[in-house]
MARGU-720717 format. One record per residue: residue number from 1; residue in three letters; x, y, z of N, C-alpha, C, O in turn. Coordinates in steps of 0.05 Angstrom, whole numbers, plus 32768, in hexadecimal, padded with zeros to 4 digits. Layout:
{pos NUM code ala n.u X n.v Y n.w Z ca.u X ca.v Y ca.w Z c.u X c.v Y c.w Z o.u X o.v Y o.w Z}
...
This chain:
{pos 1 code unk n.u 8FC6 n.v 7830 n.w 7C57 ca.u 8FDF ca.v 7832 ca.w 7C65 c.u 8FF6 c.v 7830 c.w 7C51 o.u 8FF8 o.v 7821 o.w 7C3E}
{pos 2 code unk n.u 9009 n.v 7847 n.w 7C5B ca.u 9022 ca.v 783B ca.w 7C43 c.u 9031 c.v 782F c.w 7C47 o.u 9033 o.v 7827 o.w 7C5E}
{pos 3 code unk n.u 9048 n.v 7826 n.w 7C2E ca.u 9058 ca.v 780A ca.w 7C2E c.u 904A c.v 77F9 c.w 7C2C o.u 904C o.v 77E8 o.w 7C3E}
{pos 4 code unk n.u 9040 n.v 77F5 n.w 7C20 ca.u 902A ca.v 77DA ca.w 7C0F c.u 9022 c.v 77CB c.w 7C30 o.u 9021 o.v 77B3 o.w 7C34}
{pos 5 code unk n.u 9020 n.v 77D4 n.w 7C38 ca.u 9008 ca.v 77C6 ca.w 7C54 c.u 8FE7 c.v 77C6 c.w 7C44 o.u 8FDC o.v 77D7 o.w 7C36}
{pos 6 code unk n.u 8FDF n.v 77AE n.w 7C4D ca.u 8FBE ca.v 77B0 ca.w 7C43 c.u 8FB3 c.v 77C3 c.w 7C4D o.u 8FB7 o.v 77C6 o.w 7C65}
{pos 7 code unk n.u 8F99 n.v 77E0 n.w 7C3A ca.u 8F90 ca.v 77EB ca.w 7C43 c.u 8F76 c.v 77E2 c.w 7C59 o.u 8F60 o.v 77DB o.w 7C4F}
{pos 8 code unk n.u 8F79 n.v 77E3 n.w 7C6E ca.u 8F5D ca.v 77E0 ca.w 7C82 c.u 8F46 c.v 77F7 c.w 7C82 o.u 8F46 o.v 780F o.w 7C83}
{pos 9 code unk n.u 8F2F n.v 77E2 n.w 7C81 ca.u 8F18 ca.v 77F1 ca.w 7C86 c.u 8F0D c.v 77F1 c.w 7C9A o.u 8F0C o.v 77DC o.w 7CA8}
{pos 10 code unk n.u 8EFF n.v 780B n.w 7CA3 ca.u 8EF4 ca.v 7805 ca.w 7CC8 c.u 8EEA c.v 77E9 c.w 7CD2 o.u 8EEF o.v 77DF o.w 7CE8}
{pos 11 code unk n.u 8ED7 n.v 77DB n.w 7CBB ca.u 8EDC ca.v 77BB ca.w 7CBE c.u 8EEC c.v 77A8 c.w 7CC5 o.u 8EEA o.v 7797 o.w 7CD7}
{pos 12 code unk n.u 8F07 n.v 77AE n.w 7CAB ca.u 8F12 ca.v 77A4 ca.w 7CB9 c.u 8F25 c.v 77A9 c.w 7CCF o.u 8F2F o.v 7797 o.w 7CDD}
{pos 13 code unk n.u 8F2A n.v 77C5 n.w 7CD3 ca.u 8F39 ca.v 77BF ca.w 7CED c.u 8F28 c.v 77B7 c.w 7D05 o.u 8F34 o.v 77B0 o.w 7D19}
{pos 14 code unk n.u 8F0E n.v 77B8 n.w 7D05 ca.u 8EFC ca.v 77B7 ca.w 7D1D c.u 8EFA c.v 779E c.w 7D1D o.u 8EF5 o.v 7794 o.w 7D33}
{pos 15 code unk n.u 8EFD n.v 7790 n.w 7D0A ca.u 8EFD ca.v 776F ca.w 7D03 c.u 8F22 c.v 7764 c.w 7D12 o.u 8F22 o.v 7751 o.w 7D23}
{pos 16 code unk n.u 8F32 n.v 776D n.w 7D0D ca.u 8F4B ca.v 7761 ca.w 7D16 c.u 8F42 c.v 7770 c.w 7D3A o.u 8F3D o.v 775F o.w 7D4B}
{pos 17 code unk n.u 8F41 n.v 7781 n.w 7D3F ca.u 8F3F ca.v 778D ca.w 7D57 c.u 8F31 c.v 777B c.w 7D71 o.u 8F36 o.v 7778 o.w 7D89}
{pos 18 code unk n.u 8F1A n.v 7771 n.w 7D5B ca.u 8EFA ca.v 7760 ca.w 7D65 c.u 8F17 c.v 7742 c.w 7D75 o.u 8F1D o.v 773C o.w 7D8C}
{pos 19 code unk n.u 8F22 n.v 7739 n.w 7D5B ca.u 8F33 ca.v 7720 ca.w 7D61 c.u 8F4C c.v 7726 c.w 7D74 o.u 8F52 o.v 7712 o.w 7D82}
{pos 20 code unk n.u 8F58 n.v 7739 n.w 7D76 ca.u 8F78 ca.v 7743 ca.w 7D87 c.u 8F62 c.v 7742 c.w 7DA8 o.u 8F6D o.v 7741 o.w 7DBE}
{pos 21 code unk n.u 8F4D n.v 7743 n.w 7DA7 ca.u 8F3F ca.v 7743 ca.w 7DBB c.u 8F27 c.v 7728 c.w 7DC3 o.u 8F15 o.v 772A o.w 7DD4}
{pos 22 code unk n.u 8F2A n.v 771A n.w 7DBA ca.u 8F17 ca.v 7701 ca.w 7DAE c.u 8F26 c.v 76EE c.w 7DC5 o.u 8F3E o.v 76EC o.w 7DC7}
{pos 23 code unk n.u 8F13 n.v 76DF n.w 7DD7 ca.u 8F1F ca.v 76C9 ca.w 7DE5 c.u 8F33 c.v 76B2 c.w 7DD0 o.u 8F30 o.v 76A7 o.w 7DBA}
{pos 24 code unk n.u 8F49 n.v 76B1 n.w 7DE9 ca.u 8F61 ca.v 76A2 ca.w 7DD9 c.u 8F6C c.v 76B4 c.w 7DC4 o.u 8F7F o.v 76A8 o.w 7DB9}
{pos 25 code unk n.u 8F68 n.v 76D0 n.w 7DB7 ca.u 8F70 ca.v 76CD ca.w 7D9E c.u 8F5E c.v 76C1 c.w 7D85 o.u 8F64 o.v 76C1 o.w 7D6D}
{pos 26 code unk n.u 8F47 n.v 76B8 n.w 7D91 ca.u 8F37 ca.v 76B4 ca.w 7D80 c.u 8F16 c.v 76BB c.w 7D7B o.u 8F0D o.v 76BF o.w 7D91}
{pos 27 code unk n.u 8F02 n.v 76BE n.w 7D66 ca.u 8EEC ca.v 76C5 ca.w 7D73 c.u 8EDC c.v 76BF c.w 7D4D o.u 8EE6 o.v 76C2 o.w 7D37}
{pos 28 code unk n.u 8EC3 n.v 76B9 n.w 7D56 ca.u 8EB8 ca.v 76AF ca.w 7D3E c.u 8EA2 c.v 76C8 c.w 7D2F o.u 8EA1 o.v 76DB o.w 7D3E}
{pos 29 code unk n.u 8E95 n.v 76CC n.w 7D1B ca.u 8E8A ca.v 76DC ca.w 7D0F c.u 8E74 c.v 76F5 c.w 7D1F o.u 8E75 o.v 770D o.w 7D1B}
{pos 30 code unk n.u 8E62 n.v 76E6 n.w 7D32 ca.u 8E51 ca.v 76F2 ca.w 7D42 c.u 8E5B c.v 7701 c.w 7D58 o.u 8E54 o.v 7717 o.w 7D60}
{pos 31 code unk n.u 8E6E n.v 76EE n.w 7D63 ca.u 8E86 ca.v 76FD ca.w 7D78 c.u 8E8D c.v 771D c.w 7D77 o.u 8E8C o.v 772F o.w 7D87}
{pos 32 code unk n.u 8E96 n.v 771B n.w 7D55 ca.u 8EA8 ca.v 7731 ca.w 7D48 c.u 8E93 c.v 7744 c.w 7D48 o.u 8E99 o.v 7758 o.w 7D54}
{pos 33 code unk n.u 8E78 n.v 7744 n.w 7D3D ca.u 8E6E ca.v 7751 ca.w 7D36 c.u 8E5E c.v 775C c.w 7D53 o.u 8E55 o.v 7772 o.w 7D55}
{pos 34 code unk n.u 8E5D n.v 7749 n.w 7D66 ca.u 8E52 ca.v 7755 ca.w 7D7D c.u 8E68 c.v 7763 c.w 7D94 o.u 8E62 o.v 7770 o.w 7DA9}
{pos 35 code unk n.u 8E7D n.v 775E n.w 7D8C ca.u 8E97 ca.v 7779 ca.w 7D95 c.u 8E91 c.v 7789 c.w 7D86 o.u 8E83 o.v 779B o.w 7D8E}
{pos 36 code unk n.u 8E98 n.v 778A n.w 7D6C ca.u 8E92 ca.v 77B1 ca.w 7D5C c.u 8E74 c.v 77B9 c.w 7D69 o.u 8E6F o.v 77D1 o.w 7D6A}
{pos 37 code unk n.u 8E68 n.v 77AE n.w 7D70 ca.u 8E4C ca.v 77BB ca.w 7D78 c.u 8E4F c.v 77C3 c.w 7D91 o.u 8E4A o.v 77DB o.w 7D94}
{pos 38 code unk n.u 8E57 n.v 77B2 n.w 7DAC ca.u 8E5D ca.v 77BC ca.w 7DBE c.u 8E78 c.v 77D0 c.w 7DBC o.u 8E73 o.v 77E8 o.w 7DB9}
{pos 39 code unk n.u 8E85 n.v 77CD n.w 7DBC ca.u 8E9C ca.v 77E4 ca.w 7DBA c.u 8E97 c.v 77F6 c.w 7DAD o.u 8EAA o.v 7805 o.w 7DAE}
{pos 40 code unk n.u 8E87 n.v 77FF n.w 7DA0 ca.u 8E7F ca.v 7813 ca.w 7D8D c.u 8E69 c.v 7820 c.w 7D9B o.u 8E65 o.v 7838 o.w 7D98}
{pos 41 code unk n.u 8E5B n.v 7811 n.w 7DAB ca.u 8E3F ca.v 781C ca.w 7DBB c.u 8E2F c.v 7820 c.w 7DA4 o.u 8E22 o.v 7834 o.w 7DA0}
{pos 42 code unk n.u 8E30 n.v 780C n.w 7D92 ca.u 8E19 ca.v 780D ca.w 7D82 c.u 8E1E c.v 781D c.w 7D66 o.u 8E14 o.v 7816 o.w 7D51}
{pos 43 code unk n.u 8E2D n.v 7831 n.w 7D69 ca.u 8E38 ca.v 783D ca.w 7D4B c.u 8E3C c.v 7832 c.w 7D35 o.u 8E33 o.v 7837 o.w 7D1E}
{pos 44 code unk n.u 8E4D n.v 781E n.w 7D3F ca.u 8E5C ca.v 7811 ca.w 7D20 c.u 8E4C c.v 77ED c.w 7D1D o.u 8E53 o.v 77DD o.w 7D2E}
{pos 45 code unk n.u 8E3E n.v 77E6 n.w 7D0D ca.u 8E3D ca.v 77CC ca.w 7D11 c.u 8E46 c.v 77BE c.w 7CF3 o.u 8E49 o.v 77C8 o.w 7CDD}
{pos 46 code unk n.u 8E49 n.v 77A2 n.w 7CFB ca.u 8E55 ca.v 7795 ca.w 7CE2 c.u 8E3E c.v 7781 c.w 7CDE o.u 8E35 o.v 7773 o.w 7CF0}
{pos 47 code unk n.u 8E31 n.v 7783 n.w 7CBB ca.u 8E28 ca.v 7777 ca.w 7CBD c.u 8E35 c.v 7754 c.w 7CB7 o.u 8E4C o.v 774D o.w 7CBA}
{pos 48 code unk n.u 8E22 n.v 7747 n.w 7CAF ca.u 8E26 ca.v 772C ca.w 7CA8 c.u 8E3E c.v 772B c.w 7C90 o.u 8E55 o.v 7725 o.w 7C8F}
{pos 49 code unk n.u 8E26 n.v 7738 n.w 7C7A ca.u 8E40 ca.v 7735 ca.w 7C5D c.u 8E53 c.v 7748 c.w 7C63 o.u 8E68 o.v 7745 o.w 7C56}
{pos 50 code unk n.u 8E52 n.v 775D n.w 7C73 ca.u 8E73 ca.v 7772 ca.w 7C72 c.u 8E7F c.v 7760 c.w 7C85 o.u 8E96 o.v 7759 o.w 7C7F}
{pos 51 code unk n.u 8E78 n.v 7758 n.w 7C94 ca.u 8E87 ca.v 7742 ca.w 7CA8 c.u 8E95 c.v 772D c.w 7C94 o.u 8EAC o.v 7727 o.w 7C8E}
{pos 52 code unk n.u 8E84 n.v 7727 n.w 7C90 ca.u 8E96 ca.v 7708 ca.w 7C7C c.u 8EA3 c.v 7708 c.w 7C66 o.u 8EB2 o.v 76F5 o.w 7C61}
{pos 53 code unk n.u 8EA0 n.v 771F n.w 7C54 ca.u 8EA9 ca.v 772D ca.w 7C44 c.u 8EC8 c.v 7736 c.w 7C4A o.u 8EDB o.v 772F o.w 7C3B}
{pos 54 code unk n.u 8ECA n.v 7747 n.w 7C65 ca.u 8EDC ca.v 7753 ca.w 7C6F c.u 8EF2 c.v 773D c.w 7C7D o.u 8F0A o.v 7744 o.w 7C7B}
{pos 55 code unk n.u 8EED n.v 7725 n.w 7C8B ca.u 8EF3 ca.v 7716 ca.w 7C92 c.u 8F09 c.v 7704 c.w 7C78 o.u 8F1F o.v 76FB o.w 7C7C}
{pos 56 code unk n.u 8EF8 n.v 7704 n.w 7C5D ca.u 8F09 ca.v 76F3 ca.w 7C4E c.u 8F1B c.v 76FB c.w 7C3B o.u 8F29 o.v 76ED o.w 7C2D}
{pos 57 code unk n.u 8F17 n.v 7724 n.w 7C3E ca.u 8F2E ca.v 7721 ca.w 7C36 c.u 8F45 c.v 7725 c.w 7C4F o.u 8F5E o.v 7725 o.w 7C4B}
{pos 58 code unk n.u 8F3E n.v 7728 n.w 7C60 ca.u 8F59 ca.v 772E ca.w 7C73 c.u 8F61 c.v 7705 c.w 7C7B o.u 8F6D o.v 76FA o.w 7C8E}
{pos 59 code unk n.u 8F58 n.v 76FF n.w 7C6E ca.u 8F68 ca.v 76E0 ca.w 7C68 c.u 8F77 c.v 76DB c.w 7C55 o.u 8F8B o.v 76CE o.w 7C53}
{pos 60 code unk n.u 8F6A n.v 76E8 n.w 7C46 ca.u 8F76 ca.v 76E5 ca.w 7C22 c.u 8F8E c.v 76F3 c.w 7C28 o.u 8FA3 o.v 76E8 o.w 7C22}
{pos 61 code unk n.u 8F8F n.v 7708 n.w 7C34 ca.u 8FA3 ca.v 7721 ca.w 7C3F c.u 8FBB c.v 7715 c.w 7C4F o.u 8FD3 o.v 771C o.w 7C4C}
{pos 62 code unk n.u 8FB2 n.v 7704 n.w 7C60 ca.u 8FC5 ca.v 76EB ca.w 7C6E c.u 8FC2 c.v 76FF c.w 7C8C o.u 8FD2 o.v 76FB o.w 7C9E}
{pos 63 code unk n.u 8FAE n.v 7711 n.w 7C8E ca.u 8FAB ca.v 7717 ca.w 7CAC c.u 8F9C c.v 770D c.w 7CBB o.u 8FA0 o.v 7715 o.w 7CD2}
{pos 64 code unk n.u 8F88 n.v 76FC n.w 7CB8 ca.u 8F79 ca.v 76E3 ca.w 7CCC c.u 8F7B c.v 76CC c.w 7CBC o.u 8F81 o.v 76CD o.w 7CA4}
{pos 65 code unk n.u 8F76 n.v 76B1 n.w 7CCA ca.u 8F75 ca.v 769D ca.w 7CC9 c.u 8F5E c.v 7690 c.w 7CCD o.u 8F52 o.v 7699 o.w 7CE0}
{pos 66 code unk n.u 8F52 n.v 767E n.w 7CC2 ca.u 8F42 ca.v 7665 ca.w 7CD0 c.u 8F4F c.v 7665 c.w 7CE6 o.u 8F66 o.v 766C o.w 7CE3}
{pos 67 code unk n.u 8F47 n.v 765D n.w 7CFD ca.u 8F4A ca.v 764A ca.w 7D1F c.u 8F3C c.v 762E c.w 7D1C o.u 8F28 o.v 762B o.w 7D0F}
{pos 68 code unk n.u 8F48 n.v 761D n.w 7D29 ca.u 8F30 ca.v 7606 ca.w 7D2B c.u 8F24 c.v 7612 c.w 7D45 o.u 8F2B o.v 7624 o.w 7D54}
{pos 69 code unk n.u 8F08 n.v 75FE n.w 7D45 ca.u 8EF8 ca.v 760A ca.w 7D5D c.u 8F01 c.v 75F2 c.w 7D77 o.u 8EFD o.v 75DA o.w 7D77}
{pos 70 code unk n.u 8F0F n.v 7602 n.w 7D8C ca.u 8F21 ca.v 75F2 ca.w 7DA7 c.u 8F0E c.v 75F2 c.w 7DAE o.u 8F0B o.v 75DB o.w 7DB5}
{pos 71 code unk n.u 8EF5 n.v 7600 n.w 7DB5 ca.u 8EE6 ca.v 75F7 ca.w 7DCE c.u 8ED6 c.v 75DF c.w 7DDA o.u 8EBF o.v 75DC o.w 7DD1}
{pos 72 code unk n.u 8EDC n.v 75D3 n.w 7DE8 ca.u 8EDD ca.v 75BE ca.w 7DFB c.u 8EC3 c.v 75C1 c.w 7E0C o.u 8EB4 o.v 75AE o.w 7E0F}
{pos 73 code unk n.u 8EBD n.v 75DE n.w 7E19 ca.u 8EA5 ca.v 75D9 ca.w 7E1C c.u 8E8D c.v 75E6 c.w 7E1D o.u 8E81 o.v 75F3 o.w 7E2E}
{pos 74 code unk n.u 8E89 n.v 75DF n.w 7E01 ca.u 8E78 ca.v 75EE ca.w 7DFB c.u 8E72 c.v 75D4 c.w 7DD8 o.u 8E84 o.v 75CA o.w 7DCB}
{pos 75 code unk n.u 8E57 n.v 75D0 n.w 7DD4 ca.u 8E55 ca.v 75C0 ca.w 7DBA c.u 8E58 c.v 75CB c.w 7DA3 o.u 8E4C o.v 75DF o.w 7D9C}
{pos 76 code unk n.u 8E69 n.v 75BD n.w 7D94 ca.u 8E6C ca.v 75C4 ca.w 7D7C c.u 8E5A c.v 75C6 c.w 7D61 o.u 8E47 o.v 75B7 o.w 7D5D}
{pos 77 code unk n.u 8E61 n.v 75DA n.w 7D51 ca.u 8E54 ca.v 75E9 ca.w 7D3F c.u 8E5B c.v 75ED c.w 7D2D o.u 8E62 o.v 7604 o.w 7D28}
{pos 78 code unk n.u 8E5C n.v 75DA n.w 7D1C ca.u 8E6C ca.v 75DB ca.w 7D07 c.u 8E62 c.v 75F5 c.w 7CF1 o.u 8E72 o.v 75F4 o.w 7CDE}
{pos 79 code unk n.u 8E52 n.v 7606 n.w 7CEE ca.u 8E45 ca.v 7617 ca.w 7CE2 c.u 8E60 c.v 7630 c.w 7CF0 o.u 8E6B o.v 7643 o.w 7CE4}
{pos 80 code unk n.u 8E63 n.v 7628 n.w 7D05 ca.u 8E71 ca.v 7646 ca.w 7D0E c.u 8E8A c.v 7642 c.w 7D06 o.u 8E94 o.v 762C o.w 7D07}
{pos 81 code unk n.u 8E99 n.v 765F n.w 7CF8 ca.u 8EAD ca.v 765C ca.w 7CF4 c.u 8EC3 c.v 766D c.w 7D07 o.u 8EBC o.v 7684 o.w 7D0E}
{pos 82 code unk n.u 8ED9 n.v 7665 n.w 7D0F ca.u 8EF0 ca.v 7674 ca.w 7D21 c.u 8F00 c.v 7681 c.w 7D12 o.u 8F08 o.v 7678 o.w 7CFC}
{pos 83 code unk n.u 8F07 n.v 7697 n.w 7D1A ca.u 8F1E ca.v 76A7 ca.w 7D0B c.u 8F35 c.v 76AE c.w 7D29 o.u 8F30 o.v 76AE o.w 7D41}
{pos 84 code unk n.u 8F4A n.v 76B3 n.w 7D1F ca.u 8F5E ca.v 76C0 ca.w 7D2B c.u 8F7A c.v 76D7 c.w 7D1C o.u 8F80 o.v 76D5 o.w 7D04}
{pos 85 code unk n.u 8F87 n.v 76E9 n.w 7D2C ca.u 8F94 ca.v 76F8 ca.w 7D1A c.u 8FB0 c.v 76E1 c.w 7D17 o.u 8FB7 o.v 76CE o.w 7D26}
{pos 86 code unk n.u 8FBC n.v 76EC n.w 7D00 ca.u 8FD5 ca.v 76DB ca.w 7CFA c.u 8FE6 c.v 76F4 c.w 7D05 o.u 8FDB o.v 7709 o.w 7D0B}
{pos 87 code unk n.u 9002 n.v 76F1 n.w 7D07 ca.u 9019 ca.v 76FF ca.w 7D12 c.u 9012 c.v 771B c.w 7CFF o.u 900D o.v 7730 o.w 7D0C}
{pos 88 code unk n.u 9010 n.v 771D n.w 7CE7 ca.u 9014 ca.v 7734 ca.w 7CDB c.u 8FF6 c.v 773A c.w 7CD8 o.u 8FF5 o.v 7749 o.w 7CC5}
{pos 89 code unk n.u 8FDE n.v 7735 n.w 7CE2 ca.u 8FC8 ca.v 7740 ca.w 7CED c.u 8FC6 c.v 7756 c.w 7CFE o.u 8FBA o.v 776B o.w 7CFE}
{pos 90 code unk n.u 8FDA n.v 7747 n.w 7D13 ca.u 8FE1 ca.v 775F ca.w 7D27 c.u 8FF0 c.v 7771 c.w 7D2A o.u 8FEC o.v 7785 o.w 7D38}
{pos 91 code unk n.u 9002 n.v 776B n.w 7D1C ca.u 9016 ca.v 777D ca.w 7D15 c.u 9009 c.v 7798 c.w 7D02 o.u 900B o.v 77B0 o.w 7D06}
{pos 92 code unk n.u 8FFC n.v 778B n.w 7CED ca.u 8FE7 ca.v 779E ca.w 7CD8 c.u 8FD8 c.v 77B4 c.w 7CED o.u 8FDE o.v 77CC o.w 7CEE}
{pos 93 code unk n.u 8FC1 n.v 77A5 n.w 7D00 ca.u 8FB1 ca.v 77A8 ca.w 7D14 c.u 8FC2 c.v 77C5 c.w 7D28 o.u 8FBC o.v 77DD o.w 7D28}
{pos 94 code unk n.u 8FD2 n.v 77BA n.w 7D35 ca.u 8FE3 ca.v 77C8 ca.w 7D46 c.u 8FED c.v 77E4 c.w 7D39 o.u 8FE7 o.v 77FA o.w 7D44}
{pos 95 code unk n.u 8FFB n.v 77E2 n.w 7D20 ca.u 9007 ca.v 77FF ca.w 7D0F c.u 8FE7 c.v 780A c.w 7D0A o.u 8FE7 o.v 7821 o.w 7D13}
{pos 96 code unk n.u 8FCD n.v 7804 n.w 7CFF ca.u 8FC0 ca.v 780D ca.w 7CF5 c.u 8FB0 c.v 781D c.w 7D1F o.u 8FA2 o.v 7832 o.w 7D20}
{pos 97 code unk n.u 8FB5 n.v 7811 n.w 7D30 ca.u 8FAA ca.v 781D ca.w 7D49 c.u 8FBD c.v 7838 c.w 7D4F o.u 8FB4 o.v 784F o.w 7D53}
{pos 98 code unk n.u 8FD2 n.v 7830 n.w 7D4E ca.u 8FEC ca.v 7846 ca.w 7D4B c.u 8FE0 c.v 7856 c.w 7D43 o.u 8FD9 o.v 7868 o.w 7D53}
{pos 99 code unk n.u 8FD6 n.v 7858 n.w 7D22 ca.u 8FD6 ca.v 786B ca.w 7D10 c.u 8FBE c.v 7884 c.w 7D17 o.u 8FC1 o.v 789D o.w 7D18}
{pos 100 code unk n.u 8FA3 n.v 786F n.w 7D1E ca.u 8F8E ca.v 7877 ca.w 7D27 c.u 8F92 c.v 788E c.w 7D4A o.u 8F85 o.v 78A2 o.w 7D4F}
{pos 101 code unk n.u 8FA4 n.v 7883 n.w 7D5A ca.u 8FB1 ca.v 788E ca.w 7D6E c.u 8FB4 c.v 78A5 c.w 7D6D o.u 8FA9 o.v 78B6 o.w 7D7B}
{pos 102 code unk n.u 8FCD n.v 78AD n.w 7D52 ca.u 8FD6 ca.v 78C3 ca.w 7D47 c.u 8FBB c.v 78DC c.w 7D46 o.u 8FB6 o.v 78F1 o.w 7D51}
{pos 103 code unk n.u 8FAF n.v 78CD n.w 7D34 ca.u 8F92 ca.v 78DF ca.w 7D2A c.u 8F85 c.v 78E7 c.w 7D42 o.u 8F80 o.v 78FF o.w 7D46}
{pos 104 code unk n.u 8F80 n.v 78D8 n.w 7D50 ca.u 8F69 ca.v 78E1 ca.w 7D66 c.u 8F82 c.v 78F1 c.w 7D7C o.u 8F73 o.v 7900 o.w 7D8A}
{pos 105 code unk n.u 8F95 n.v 78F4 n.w 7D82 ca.u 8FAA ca.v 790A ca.w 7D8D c.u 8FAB c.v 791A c.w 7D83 o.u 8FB1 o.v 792E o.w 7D90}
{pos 106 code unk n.u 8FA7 n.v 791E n.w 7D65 ca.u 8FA4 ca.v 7941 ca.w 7D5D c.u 8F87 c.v 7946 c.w 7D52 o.u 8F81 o.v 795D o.w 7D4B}
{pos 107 code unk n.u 8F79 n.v 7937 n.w 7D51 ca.u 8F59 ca.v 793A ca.w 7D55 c.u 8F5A c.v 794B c.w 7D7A o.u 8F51 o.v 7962 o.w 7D7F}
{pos 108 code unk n.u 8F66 n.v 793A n.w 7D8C ca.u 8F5E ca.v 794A ca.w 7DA6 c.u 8F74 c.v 7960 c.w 7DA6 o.u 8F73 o.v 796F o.w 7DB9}
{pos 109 code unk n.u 8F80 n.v 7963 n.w 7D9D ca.u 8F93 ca.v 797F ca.w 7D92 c.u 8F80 c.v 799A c.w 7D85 o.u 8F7F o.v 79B1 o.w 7D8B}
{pos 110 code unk n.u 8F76 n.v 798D n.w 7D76 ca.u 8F5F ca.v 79A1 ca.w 7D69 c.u 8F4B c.v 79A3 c.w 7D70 o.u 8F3A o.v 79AB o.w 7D60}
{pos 111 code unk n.u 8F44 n.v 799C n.w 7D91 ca.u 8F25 ca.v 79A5 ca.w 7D9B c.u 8F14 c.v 798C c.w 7D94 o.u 8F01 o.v 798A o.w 7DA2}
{pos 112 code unk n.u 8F17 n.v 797B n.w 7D83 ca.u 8EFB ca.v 7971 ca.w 7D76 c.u 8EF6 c.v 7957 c.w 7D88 o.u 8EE9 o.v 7944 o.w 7D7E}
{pos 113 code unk n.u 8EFE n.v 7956 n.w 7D9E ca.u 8EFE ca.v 7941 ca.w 7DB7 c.u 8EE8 c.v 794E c.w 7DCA o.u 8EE7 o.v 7967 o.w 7DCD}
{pos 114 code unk n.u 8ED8 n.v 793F n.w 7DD7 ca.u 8ECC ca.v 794C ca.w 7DF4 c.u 8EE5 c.v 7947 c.w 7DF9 o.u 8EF9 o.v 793A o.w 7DF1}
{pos 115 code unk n.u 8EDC n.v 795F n.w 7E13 ca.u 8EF0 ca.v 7955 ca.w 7E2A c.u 8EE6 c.v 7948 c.w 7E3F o.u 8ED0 o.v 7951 o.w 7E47}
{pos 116 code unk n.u 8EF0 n.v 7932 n.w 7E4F ca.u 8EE7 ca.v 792D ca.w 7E6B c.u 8EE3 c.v 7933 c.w 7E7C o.u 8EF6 o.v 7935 o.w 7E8C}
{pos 117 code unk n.u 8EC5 n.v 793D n.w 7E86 ca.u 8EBA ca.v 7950 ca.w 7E97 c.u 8ECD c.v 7947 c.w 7EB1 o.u 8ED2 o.v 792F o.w 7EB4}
{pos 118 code unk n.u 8ED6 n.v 795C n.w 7EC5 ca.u 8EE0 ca.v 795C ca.w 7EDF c.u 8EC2 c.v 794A c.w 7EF2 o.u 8EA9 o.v 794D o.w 7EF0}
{pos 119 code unk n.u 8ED0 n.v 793B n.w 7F00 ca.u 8EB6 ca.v 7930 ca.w 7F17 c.u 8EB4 c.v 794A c.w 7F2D o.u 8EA4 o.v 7949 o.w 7F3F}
């Protein structure tokens, strides 16, 4: 993306996307990776190390955070870790959905869309 915005990879935007959608705002490693799989219907999966990989630098990046883990009820796990997006996560997140928007409107400009069969 230009103007020095961090470049995203389908990781990570499917990784900030996984969290803008994550109960509370928040959602831990398996979570993430079992949204890109469902939402994807199976296409795109993340594994473990692109997961964790992808995850640290969009921290380093200052677009997710550690979360502490709130849940109350449910036992704690200290093995699991929480992430959440920070303000300019989403902001990053949001322009880069924009952008993708753009593409797939003149992708269906140029035919290369089904179309939705009439019932």
């Amino acid at each position: 993306m230009a103007g020095g915005n961090p470049q995203l990879t389908p990781a990570a935007f499917q990784t900030l996307l996984a969290l803008a959608n994550g109960r509370g705002g928040r959602a831990h490693g398996y979570a993430i990776m079992g949204f890109v799989d469902t939402v994807s219907g199976g296409a795109a999966q993340l594994g473990p190390g692109t997961l964790y990989r992808t995850l640290a630098r969009l921290v380093a990046d200052g677009l997710v955070e550690e979360a502490q883990d709130e849940s109350e009820d449910q036992p704690h796990d200290s093995r699991r870790r929480y992430y959440r997006l920070t303000p300019a996560g989403r902001e990053v997140a949001a322009r880069e959905a924009e952008f993708l928007s753009r593409l797939v409107a003149v992708a269906g400009q140029a035919g290369l869309l089904k179309r939705a069969e009439s019932a």
